[in-house]
C-alpha positions as CSV (number, residue, x, y, z in Angstrom):
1,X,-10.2,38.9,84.5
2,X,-7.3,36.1,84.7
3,X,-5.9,35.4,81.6
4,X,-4.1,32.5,80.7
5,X,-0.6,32.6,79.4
6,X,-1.3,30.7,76.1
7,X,-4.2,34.0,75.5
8,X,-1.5,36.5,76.9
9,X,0.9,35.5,74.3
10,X,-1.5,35.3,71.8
11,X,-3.2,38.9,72.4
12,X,0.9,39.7,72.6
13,X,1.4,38.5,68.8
14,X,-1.5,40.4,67.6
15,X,-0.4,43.5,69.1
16,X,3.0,43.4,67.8
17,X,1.2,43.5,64.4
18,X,-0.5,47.1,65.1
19,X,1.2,49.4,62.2
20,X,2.8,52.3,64.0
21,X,3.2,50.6,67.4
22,X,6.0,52.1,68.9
23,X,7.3,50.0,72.3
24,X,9.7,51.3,74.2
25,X,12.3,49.8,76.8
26,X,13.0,52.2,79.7
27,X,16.7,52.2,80.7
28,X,17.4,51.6,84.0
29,X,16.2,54.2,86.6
30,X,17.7,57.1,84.1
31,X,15.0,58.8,81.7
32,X,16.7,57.5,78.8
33,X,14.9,54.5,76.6
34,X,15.7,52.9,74.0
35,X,12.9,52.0,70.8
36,X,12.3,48.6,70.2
37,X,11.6,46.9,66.6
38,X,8.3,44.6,67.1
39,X,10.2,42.1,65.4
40,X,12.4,42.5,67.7
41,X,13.5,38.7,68.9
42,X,14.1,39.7,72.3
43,X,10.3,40.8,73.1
44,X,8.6,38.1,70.9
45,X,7.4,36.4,74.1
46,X,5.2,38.2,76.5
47,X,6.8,36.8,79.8
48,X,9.9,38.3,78.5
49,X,8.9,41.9,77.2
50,X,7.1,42.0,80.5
51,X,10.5,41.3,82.3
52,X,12.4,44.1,80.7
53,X,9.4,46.5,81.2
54,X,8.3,47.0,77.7
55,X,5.8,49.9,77.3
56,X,3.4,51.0,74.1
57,X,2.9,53.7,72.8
58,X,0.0,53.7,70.4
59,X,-0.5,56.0,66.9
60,X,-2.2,58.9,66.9
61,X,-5.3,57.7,65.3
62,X,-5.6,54.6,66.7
63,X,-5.4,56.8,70.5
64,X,-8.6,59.0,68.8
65,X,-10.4,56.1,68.0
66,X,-10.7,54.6,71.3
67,X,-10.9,58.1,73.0
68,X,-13.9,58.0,70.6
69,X,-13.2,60.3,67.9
70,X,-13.3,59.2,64.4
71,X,-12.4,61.4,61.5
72,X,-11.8,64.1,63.4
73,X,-10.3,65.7,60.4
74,X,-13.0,65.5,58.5
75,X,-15.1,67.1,61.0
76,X,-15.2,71.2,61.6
77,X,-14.8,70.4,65.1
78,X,-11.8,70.7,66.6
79,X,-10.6,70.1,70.4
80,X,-8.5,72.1,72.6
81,X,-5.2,70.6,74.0
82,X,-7.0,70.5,77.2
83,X,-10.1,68.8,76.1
84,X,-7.9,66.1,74.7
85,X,-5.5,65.7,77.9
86,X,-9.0,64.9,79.3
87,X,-10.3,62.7,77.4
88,X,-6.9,60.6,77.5
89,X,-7.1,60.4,81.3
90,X,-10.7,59.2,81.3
91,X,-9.4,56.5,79.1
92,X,-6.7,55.5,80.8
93,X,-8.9,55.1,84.0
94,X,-11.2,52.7,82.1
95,X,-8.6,50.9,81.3
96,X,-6.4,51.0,84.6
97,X,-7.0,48.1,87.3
98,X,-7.6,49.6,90.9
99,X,-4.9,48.3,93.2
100,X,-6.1,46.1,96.2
């Protein structure tokens, strides 16, 4: 699906208001990055955080929630480090475009 850039930048504001949103701004081709404030003026536009290679990293219970599991700690169930790996990689496919 195309989206416009008046909707990009408009999804873009919305996610900078996600509490505990952590973006992050890879340095160079070293392993080093640098965190970024979401009010940061620098990535307030979507073109631009886009340019300097702006990644998220999403809280911990916002990740369960769309891996599907809700109040896990209120649950006696209790997943393994390997079910969870799984479950993040299924997710991420879902969510990852193929490539031509």
């Amino acid at each position: 699906m195309q989206l416009t850039a008046r909707t990009k930048q408009m999804l873009w504001q919305q996610l900078l208001k996600v509490p505990g949103l952590l973006l992050l701004l890879l340095q160079d081709e070293s392993a080093q990055t640098e965190l970024l404030e979401c009010s940061s003026p620098s990535i307030q536009s979507v073109e631009e955080a886009e340019t300097l290679g702006v990644c998220m990293i999403a809280p911990e219970g916002l990740r369960d929630c769309c891996l599907g599991i809700y109040d896990l700690k209120f649950c006696d169930a209790h997943l393994s480090k390997d079910q969870r790996d799984i479950l993040e990689r299924l997710a991420r496919a879902r969510f990852t475009p193929l490539k031509p």
